[in-house]
N, C-alpha and C positions, 0 to 999 in steps of 0.2 A: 446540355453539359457546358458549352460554350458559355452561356450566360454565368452559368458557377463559376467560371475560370476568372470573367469578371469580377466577380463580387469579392475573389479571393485577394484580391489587391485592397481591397476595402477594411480600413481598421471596425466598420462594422456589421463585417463576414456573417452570414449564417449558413452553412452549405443549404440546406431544406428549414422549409417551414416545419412549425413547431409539429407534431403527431396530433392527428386525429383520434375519435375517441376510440376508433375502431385496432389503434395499437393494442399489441399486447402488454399489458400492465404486471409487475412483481406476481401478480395472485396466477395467471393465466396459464393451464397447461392446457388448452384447449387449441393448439394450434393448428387448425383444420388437418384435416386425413391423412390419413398415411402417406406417407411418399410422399411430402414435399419437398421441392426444391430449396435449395439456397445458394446462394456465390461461394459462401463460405460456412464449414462446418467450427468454431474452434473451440477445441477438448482442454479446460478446466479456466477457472474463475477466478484465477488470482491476478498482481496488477498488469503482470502483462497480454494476459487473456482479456481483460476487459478492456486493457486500452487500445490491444486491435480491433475486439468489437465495437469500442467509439470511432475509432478513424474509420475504420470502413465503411461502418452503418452510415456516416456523417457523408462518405462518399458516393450514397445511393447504394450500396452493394445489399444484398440481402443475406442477412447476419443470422445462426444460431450458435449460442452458449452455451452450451452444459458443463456443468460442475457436478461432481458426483457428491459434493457438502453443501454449506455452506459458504459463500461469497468470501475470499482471503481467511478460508477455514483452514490453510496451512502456513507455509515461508512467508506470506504478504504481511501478515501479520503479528509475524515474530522478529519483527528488525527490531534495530536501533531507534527504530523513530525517526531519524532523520534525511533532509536533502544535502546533500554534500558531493562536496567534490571527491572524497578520498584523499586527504593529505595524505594519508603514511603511501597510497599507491605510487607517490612520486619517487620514494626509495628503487620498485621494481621499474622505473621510466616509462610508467604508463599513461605520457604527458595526454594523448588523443582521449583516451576516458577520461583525464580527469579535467581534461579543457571543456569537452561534451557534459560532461557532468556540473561543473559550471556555470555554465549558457544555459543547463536546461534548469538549474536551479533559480535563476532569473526569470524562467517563462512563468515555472511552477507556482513560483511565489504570486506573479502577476495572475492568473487565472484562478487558483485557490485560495487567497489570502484570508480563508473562514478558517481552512483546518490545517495550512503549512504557513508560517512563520518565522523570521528572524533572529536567531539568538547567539550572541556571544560567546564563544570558550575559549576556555582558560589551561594555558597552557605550559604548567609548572617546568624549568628546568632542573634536572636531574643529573647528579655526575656518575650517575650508575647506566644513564642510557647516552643519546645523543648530546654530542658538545653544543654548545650555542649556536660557533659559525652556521651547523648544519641544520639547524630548527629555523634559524636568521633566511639563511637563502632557501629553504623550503617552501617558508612562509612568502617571501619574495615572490615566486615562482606563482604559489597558491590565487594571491590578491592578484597576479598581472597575465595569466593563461587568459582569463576571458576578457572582452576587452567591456564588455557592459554590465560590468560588476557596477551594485549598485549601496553597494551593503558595505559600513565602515569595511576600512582596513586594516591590517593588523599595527598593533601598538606595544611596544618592551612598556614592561612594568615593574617597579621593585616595590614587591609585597608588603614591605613595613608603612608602604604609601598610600597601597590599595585597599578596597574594602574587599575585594576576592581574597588575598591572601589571610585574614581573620582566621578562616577554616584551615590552615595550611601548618604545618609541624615549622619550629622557625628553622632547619637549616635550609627550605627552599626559601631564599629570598629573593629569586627572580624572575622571572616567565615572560609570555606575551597573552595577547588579546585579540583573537581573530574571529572570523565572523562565518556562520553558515544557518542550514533551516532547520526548521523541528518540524514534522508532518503528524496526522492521525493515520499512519499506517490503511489502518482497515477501512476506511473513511473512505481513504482516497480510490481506492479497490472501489466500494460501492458506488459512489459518486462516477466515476468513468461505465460503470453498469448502467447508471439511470440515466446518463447522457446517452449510452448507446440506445438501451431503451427509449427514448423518446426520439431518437431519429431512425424509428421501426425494427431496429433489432429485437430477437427473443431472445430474454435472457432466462434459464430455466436451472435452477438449482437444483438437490437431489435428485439428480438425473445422470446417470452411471453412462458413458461410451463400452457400449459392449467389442463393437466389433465393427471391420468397413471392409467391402470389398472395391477393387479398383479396376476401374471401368479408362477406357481411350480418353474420355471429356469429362467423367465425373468420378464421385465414390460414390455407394451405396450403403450406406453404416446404419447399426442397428444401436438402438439407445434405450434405458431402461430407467423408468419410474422410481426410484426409490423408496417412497412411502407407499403405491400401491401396487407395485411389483409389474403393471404392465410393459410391456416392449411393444417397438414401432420400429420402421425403416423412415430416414429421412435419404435425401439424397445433397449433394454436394460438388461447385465446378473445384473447389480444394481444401484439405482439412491445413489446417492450423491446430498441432503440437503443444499447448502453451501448457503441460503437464508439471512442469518443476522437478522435483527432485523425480517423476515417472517419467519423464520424455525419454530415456532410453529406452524404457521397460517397453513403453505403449510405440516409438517406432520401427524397435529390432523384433518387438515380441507381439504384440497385437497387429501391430499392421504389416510385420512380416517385410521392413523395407532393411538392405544390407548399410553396407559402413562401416567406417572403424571411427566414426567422433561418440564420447563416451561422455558420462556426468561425474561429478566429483565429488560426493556429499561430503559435508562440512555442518556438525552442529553447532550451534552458536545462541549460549544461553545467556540470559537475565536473570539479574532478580530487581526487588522492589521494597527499598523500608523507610520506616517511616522518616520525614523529609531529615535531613545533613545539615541543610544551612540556607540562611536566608538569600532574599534576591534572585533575580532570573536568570543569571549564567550558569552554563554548564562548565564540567570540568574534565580535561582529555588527561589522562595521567600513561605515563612511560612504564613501563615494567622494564626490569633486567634482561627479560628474553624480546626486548626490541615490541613484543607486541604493546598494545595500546587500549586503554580502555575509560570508557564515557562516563560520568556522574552527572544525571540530568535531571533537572525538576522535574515531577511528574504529577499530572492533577491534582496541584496544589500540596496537597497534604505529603506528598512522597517524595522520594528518588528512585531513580530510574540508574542501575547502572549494567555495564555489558560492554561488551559480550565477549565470550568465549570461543577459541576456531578448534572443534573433535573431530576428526576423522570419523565419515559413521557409515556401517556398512551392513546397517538391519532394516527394518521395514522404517521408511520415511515419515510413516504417519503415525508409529507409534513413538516418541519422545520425550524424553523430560531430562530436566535438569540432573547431574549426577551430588554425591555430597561432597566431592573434589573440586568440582567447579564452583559449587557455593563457595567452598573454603579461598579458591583460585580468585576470585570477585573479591572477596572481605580482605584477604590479602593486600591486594592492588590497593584498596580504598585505605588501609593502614599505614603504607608504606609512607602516604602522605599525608593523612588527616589527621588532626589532633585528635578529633573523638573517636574512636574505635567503634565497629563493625562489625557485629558477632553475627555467626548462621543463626542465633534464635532470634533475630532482630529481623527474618524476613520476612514480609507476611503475604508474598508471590512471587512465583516465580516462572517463567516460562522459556521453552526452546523452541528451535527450529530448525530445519535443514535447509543449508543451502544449497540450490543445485548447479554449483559453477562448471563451465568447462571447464574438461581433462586436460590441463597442458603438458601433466606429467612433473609438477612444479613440486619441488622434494619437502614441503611442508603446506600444513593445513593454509598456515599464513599469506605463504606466497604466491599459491592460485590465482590468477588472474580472474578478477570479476568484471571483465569485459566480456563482453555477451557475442555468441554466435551464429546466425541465423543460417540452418541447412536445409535447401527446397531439391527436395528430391523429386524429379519427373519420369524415372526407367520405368519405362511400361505404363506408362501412362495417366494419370490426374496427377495433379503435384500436391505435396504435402509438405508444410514448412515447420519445421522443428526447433524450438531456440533454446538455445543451451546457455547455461547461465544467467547473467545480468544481472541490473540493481534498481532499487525502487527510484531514483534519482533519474533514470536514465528509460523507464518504462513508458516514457509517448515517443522519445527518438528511436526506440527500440521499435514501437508498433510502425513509423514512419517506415521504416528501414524494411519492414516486413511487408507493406502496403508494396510498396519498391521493389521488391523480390514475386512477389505474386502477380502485379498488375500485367503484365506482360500475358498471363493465362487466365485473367479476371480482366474482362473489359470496363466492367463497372468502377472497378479501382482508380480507376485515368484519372482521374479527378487530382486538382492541387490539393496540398498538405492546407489544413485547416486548424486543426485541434491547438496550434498555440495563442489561434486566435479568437479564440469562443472560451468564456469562462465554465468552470464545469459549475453544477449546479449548487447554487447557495453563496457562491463567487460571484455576481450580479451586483459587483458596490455601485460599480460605474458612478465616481467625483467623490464618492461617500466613504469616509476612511471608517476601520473596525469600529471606534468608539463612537462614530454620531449613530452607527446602526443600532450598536447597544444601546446608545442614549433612547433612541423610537422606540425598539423592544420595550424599555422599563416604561416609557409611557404609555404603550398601547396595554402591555400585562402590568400595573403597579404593585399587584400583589406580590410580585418575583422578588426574591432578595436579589442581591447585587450578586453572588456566585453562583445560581442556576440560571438566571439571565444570561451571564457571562459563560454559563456551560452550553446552553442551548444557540449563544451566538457562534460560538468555537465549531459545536459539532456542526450546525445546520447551516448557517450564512442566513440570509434572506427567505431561505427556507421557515429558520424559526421562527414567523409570523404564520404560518400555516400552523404551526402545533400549539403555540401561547394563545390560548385565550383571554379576552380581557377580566375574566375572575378567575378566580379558583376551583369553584365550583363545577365550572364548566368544562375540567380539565379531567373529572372523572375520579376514578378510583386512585390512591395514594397507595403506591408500593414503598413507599421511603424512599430519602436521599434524592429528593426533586421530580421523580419520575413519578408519572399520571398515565391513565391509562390513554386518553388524550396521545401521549407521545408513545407507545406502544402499538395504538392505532394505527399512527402514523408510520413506522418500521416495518409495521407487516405489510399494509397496504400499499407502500412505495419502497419498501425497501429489502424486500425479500426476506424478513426477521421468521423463522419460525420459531423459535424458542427463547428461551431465558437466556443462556449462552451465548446467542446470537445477540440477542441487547446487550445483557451485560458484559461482555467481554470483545465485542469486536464492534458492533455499532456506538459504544460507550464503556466505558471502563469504572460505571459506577458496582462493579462484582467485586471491587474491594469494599465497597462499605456496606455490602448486601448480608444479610444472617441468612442462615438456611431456613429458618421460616419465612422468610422474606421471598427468596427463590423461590420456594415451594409456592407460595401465594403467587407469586405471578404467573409460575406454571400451570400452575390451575386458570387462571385468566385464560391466559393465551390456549389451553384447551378449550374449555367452555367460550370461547369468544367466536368460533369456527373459522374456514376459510376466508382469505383478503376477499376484499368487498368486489375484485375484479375479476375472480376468481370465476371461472364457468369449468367445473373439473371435465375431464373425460379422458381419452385416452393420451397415453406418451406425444405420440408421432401425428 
């Protein structure tokens, strides 16, 4: 351990050597007999579930993950899309998140630069919301909280100058230009899975937390197979909570532990039409009721805009967009755009719940989305529970829990690591996005220039493992760039079972998919059988 402590001063950190073959790999539920041990059990799969299981795993600790779905099959992948600070947070003075929020979007950027990025918005004044002064020193505040901001700063602009203003109705003619990140959500989720995995974590999808009982030095929980219905006991020195909008349900009601800290659901919908306007900025627009909402390129061909904050007080996992919220979205986008925004112009749409801590804050808006971490030890093993958070803040968050636990995990002692190891497909090192691109189209020629550019975005350094140098090689053609070649690849490394799981969270090529299309794939991905790493047998 001592020797890691060294190494962790090293800008070329690795806590453990790379995994043997003998890892469990995406396919593997074969994780020897019942009753195994681990350091830590942690219950569900989203980003902050994963990115405990990367710091920990990375810390020697012995990691299991079950998600009762799919990998960011819920909230992880119903955001914004973006890394941010939270400018409008600075109205409620939540200078500490949104400084952390910040700093970490500088780590982010450095360690993932394949699937979070850079991008400018634009930020129309409005005499229906905030006066200038207050955008002026907001903005102030924004660019000079962190102090290794590296990313332009903001700049006033008057529209009749700029090429952003073009899309803008002419009585705004003034705003600024400030600077934050765009991420692939679900990406990021999986990516901190394959990083845990490969520093011996299991990470095990469809795989349900039935139940645990609580021992002086461990739990004992029982977990359950979802596709073949078996059950098994693991055992555990502490479970880690990372359920999302369930963490109250699964610590007051499954694990039977007391409190009064509560979750706050909050949905928060999107939609998606075809693209608004040229160029790669985004646009933050003010509404009259003080809230705020994004218009953001989307995989080329779209816009991305959102979201909406509903009060929600039904089942978390069933959700969708309502026809008021569309209307509430198309609204917002009118109030400023010259070309109008009708609901039949959307051709996707999605929700999610967030599950912020309860502060008790008299509006959906106001909720603090600063995150809480509760490690309850009465009677015995500890259980850490995290209420809230945001995808911005999802490895200072796992730190923070590492910190809370180590104390009852020995293994944990270990330095913080994870902002200094890129996750995977992050590996530029000296090599900026476009010379990688550049190798990609020389090693695959056949790639037009937009699936090159799709497969560098999703995979980094990766997408040399799935481009072959023909075409041919690349297998069956489902449409819109994807081969069976890269479907291969999602199941085998990436926990993909389904069509869904490609198109819609590994990749977002399910907008230009027909239902024939689907179906053909689903058929693949049936007759294709189990990941190649895959030795099936029981749960536990």
């Amino acid at each position: 351990m001592n020797v890691h402590r060294k190494e962790a001063r090293m800008s070329s950190f690795r806590p453990f050597p790379s995994p043997s073959s003998a890892t469990p790999m995406p396919g593997d539920r074969a994780a020897s007999g019942d009753g195994r041990s681990y350091d830590l059990l942690i219950i569900g799969g989203g980003v902050n579930g994963c990115g405990i299981a990367r710091d920990a795993a990375g810390r020697g600790a012995r990691v299991l993950l079950v998600e009762q779905d799919d990998l960011a099959g819920h909230t992880s992948s119903a955001s914004t899309k973006l890394i941010h600070g939270g400018l409008r947070y600075l109205e409620y003075y939540e200078f500490r998140l949104v400084r952390e929020a910040l700093m970490e979007r500088e780590v982010l950027l450095r360690i993932a630069p394949h699937i979070i990025w850079p991008m400018r918005f634009v930020l129309p004044h409005s005499k229906l919301a905030r006066p200038v002064w207050e955008l002026r020193a907001g903005l102030f505040l924004y660019d000079h909280l962190a102090l290794t901001m590296t990313l332009p700063r903001t700049r006033s602009v008057t529209f009749a100058d700029h090429p952003s203003g073009a899309v803008l109705k002419p009585e705004f003619t003034r705003g600024f230009i400030y600077s934050d990140g765009w991420v692939q959500d679900a990406r990021l989720v999986v990516l901190n899975a394959m990083d845990a995995a490969a520093h011996g974590a299991e990470i095990r999808t469809r795989t349900r937390f039935v139940s645990a009982t609580r021992g002086r030095e461990s739990w004992e929980a029982t977990i359950a197979d979802q596709e073949t219905g078996r059950t098994g006991t693991v055992r555990a020195r502490a479970l880690v909570n990372a359920t999302g909008p369930w963490v109250a349900s699964v610590l007051h009601g499954t694990l039977g532990v007391g409190g009064n800290k509560q979750v706050r659901l909050v949905k928060g919908s999107h939609i998606v039409v075809p693209r608004l306007f040229e160029g790669s900025q985004a646009y933050i627009l003010q509404n009259p009721d003080r809230r705020i909402i994004f218009v953001i390129p989307y995989e080329s061909r779209y816009t991305l805009i959102g979201t909406t904050d509903i009060p929600w007080d039904a089942d978390p996992g069933k959700v969708a967009i309502s026809p008021d919220e569309i209307t509430y979205l198309c609204d917002s986008v009118n109030r400023y755009f010259r070309k109008p925004v009708q609901p039949s112009d959307v051709v996707w749409s999605y929700a999610g719940v967030r599950p912020l801590f309860d502060d008790r804050a008299s509006s959906a808006s106001a909720v603090t989305r600063d995150y809480v971490l509760d490690v309850d030890t009465e009677g015995g093993a500890p259980v850490l529970s995290i209420f809230g958070g945001k995808i911005t803040t999802y490895r200072r968050l796992a730190e923070h829990a590492i910190e809370r636990l180590a104390p009852h995990v020995r293994s944990l002692r270990a330095v913080p690591w994870t902002g200094l190891h890129a996750l995977p497909g992050g590996e530029f090192v000296g090599r900026n996005f476009l010379g990688m691109l550049a190798q990609l189209r020389a090693r695959a020629p056949w790639l037009d220039e937009h699936n090159a550019w799709r497969l560098m975005r999703n995979y980094g350094t990766r997408a040399f493992d799935i481009a072959a140098g023909d075409a041919a090689a690349m297998g069956q053609d489902f449409g819109s760039g994807l081969y069976a070649r890269e479907v291969d690849y999602l199941i085998d490394r990436e926990w993909a079972r389904s069509a869904e799981d490609i198109l819609w969270r590994r990749s977002k090529l399910g907008l230009l998919f027909s239902a024939g299309q689907v179906a053909e794939l689903e058929s693949y991905i049936a007759h294709r059988g189990k990941p190649v790493e895959s030795q099936v047998a029981d749960v536990a």
